[in-house]
N, C-alpha and C positions, 0 to 999 in steps of 0.2 A: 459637511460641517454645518450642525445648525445651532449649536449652542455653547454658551462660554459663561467662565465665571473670573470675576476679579476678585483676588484673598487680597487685603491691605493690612498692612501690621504698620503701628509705630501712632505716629504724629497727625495733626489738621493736615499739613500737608500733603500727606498720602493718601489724605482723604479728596483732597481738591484734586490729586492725580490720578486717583482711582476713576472718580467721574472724567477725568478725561478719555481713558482708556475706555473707559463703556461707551463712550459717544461714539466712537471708532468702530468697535463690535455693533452698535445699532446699526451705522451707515452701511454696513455689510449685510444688513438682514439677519444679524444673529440676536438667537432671544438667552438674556439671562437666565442661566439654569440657579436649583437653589442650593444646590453642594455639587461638588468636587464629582462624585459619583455621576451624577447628569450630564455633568459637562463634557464636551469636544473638545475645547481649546479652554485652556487656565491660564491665568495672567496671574503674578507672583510679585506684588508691591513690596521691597521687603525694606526693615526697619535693621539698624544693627546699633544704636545706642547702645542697647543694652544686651549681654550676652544670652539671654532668656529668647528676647527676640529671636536674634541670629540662631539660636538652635531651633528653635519653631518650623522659620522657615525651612530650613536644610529638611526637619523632619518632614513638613508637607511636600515638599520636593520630592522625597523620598517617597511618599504615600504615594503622589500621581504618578509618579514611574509605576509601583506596583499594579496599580490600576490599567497603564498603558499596557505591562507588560501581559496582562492577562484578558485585555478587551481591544486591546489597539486603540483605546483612546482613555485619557483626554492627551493632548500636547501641551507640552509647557514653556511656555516663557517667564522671563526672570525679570523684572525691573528693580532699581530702585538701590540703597544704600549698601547691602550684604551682597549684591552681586559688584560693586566698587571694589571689594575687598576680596571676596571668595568663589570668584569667577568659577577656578581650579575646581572645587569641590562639588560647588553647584553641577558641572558638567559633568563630572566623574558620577554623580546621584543620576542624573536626570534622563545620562547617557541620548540614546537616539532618539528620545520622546521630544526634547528639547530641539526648538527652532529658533529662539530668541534669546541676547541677554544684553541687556544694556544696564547701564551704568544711574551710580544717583548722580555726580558730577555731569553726566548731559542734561540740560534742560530739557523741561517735558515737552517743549514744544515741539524740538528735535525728536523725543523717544517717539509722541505720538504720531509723528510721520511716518517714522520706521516700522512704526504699529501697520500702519496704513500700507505702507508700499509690502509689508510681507503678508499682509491679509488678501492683499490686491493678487498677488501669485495662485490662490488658492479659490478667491471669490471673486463675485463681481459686486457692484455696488446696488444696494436696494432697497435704500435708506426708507421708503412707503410701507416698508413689511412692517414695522415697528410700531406699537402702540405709543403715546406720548404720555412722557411721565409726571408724576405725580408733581405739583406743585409745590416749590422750596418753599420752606418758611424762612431758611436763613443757606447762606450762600458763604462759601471760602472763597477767599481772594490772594491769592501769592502777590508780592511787591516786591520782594528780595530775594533772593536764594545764593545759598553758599552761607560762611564765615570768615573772617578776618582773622577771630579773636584769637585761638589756638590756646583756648583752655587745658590744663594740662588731663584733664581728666577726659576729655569729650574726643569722638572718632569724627564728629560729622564734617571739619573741613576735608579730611582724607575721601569721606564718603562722599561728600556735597562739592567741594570745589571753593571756590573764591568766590565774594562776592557780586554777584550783580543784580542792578538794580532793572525793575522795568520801566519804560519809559512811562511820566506822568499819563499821558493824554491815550495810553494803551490802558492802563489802570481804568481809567475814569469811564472807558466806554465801554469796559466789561464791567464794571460796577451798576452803569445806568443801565443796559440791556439787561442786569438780574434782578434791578426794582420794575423797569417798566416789565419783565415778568411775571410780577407778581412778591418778587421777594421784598423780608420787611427788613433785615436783618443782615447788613455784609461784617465779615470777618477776615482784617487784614492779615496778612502771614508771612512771617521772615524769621528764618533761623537768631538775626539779630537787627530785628525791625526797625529800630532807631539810627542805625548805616544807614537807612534809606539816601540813595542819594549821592553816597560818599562817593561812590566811585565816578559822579557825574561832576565828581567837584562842591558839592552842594552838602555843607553840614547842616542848612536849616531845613533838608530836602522830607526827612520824616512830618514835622512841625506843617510843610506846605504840601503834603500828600494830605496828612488828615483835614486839612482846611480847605482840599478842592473838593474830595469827597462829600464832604459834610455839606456841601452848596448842592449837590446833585437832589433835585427835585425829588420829594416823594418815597427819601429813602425816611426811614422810622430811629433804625438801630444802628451806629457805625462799633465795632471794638478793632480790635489788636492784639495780636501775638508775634511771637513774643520779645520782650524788649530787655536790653540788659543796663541792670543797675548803674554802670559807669559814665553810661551817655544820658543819662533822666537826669536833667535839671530844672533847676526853678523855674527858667524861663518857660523852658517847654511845659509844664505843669501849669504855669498862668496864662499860655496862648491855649490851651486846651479848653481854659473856663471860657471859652467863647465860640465851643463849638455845640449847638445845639442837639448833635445825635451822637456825639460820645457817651457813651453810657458811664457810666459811674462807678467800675471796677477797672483793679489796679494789679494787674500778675506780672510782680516783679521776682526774679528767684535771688534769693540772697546766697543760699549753698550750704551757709558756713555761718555759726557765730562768733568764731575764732580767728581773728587776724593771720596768727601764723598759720593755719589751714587756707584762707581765704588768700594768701601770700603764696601758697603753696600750687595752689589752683588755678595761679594764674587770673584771678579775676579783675584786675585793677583797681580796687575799693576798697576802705576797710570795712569794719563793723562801723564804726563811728558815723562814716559817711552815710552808708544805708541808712542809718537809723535818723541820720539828720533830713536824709529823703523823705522820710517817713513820714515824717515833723510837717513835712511840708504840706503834703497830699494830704493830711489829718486838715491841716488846715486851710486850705483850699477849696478841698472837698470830700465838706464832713460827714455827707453821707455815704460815701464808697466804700467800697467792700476792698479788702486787700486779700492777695493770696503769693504765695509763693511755693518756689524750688530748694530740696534740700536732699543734699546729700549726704551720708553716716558711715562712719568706717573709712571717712579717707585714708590714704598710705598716711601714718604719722600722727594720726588723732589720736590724743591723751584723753583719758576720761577728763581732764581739765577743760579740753578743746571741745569738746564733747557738752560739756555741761556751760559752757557760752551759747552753745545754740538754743541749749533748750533756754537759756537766762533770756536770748535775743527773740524764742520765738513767744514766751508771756511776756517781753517787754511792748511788742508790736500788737499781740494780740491778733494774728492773722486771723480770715476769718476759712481760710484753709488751708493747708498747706500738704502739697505731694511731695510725701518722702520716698527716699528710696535708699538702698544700700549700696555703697558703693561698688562699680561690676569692671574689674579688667579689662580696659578694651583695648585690641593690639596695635600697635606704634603710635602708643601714644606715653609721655615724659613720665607718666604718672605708673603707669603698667611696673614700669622698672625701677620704681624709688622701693627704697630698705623702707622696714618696719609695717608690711603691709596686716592689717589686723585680720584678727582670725574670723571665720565666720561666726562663729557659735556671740561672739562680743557683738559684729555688725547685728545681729538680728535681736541680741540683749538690747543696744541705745535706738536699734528701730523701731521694736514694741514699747519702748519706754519713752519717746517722742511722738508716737503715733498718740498713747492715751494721753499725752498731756496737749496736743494739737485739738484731739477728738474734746474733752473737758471743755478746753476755747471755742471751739465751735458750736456745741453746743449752748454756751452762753450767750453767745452771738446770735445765733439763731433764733433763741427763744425773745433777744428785744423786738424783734420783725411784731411779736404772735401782741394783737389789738390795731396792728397798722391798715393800711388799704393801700397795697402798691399794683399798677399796671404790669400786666403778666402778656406774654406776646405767646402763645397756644401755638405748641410744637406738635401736640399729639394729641387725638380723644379716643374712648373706648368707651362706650356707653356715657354715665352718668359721670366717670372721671377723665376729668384734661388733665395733661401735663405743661408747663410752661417755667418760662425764669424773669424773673423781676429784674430792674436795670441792673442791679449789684450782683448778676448772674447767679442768684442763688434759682436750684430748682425748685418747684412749689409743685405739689399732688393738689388738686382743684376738684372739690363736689360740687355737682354744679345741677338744681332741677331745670334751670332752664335751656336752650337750644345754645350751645357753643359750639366754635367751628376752629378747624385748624385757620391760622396765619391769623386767628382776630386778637387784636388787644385787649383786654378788660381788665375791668377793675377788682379785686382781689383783697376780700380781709382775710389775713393770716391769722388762724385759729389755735395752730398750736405748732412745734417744729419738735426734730429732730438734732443728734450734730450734722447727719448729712442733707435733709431735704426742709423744707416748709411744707405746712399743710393749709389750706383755706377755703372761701366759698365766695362764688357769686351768684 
C-alpha cells in the first residue's frame, strides 16, 4: 500500500476532517495520489444533507468497488454523515473492498484513531517519508459539533449527534499552533456555533470563545460558521465590536420569509425578529457584508410564502445568498408533511430568487469598485492573485508587482461582478 486519497463532500467541516484524515495516511508513509484510479486505500467523507450528496457518494463507492473489482485496489473506507444513516447499502456497494465505516455521530477524534489503529494492521509508521506541506493561509477550527435544534427540515442531528462542545483551553492551543504556523486566517465551526458552551452550562460560552481567540497573539483574521438566527442578539453583536480580528461579515441563514413556513421548520424566529437582527448588525456594523441560507419549495409553501421571501430577501439586501431547493431527507418531520410541492414549481421560485438575489449582488458589489480594501492572498498564478477582503467578498487581483501567497495588501477594486471583485495593486 503506498497511496491514498481522501474524496470530502459537503461542509467546512469535512473539510477540517479531511485534513485530519490525511495527517494519518502521511504518518504511514502514504503519499496522496490525484484520483480514485491511483489510489491503494480511498477514504470516503460523505455529506447527506442533501440528497444529491448522498447519491454521489453511494455512486463513488460504487466506482471504487468497480476498480477493486478489476485491479484489487483501491480499498475503501466510509466516514462521515451518509454512513450514520446508509451503513446497509454502503456495504452491500463496496462489498469486500471495504475495511472501514464509521459514523458522523463519532467525533473525529475518535474516527482518526480508528483510522490509525486499522492502518497500523497493514503498515508501520514512517511519518519522514512525507514531504511537508504547503503552507495554510487560513485554517478550520471545529468548536461544537452535533445539533440541539431538530429543524424539521435537516438530517444532521440523526447524522451528527448532540451537541458538544470543545473545551476552551483545547480550542485556543490549536488555534495558536496554526498562527505560530504561519496561518493568518482561523475559521471557527459548529453545526450551531452560538451553543458554544451550552452544554458546559455556559450560555455566554460563544461570546467568550471569540474573546479568547481574538487575544491569541499574531492571529490577522478570526470568522465563524455557522450561527443560528435565534440565539444572535444584541448583546453578542455589541461585545463583538470590541474584537479586533473579527472580520466584518455576518452569515446568518434566515430559510424563510414566511412565518407560517419559518413556523413550520421549526426555527424559533419569526421574520420580524430576523429582520429586527438585521436592524441591528446595520447598525453596529456598517460596513459588513451579510449573507445568508434559504430554502424554496418547503412542504406547504404558497406562492404567498414564497413571495415573503423574496420581499424579505430586497428588504435585507443580502450581499449573498445560497439557495437551495428544498431535498427530502429520511426521518425527518418535514419528509412526511402533506402538500409537498412539485418539482417543476421548486426550480420555477429557485430561478426566480436566485436572479433577484444575483441583481442585489451585483449592486453590492459594484459600491466596492473606487475603494482600497486589505485583501489577505489565498492563491497566485503569474501576474493574478486571488484573495477576499474582510467582508469575505473574493477579489481576482492584477498585480505587476511581486505578490506572495498569505501576504496582505492593499487593493483598489476596479470594477465587480455579482459574484467576485476585480482590482490592482
Amino acid at each position: 500500500m503506498k497511496t491514498f486519497l481522501v474524496v470530502s463532500f459537503g461542509c467546512q467541516m469535512n473539510v477540517y476532517e479531511a485534513e485530519k484524515f490525511k495527517e494519518v495516511f502521511y504518518d504511514f508513509g502514504l503519499y496522496e495520489a490525484n484520483n480514485i484510479e491511483e489510489a491503494d486505500i480511498v477514504l470516503f467523507n460523505s455529506c447527506a444533507v442533501r440528497s444529491k450528496s448522498e447519491q454521489k457518494l453511494l455512486s463513488s463507492v460504487g466506482y471504487a468497488y468497480s476498480l477493486f473489482k478489476k485491479f484489487g485496489r483501491p480499498y475503501i473506507i466510509v466516514t462521515g454523515c451518509v454512513a450514520s444513516i446508509k451503513e446497509k447499502e454502503i456495504k452491500n456497494i463496496a462489498k469486500n473492498s471495504l475495511i472501514s465505516i464509521s459514523k458522523g455521530y463519532e467525533l473525529i477524534y475518535d474516527r482518526v484513531n480508528e483510522l490509525r489503529k486499522i492502518l497500523s494492521q497493514y503498515l508501520s509508521l514512517h511519518p519522514q517519508s512525507v514531504e511537508k506541506k504547503e503552507r495554510q493561509v487560513f485554517a478550520y477550527v471545529p468548536v461544537i459539533f452535533g445539533c440541539n435544534n431538530f429543524c424539521t427540515y435537516c438530517i444532521v442531528p440523526a447524522t451528527r449527534g448532540r451537541e458538544k462542545s470543545r473545551p476552551l483551553n483545547e480550542i485556543v492551543n490549536e488555534v495558536t499552533q496554526y498562527v505560530e504556523e504561519g496561518v493568518k486566517e482561523i475559521v471557527l465551526l459548529g453545526q450551531n456555533i452560538n451553543h458554544y458552551g451550552y452544554d458546559f452550562g455556559n450560555k455566554n460560552g460563544f461570546i467568550e470563545l471569540l474573546e479568547a481567540v481574538d487575544k491569541i497573539p499574531h492571529l490577522e483574521r478570526l470568522r465563524y460558521l455557522t450561527p443560528h438566527p435565534a440565539l444572535f442578539t444584541k448583546e453578542l453583536i455589541l461585545r463583538m465590536k470590541g474584537l479586533k480580528t473579527l472580520m466584518p461579515h455576518f452569515h446568518l441563514p434566515v430559510q424563510s420569509g414566511s412565518n407560517k413556513i419559518l413556523n413550520l421548520m421549526r426555527r424559533e424566529y419569526t421574520r420580524e425578529q430576523y429582520l429586527s437582527l438585521i436592524d441591528i448588525i446595520k447598525s453596529e456594523f456598517s460596513e459588513a457584508s451579510i449573507t445568508t441560507d434559504i430554502i424554496v419549495g418547503f412542504p406547504e409553501e404558497t406562492e404567498e410564502d414564497f413571495l415573503q421571501t423574496v420581499s424579505l430577501v430586497k428588504t435585507v439586501a443580502f450581499d449573498k445568498s445560497f439557495i437551495a431547493a428544498y431535498s427530502k431527507r429520511p426521518n425527518t418531520p418535514a419528509a412526511n408533511m402533506e402538500s409537498q410541492i412539485e418539482d417543476r414549481v421548486k426550480k420555477e421560485r429557485l430561478n426566480y430568487l436566485l436572479d433577484v438575489q444575483n441583481e442585489i449582488s451585483l449592486k453590492k458589489n459594484l459600491s466596492y469598485v473606487g475603494g482600497t480594501y486589505s485583501v489577505l492572498v489565498e492563491n497566485v498564478k503569474v501576474n493574478i492573485a486571488y484573495g477576499r477582503i474582510p467582508q469575505d467578498k473574493l477579489v481576482i487581483i492584477s498585480s505587476e508587482k511581486s505578490i506572495s501567497k498569505a501576504e496582505i495588501v492593499p487593493v483598489k477594486i476596479t470594477d465587480a461582478d455579482f459574484i467576485h471583485l476585480k482590482g490592482e495593486y
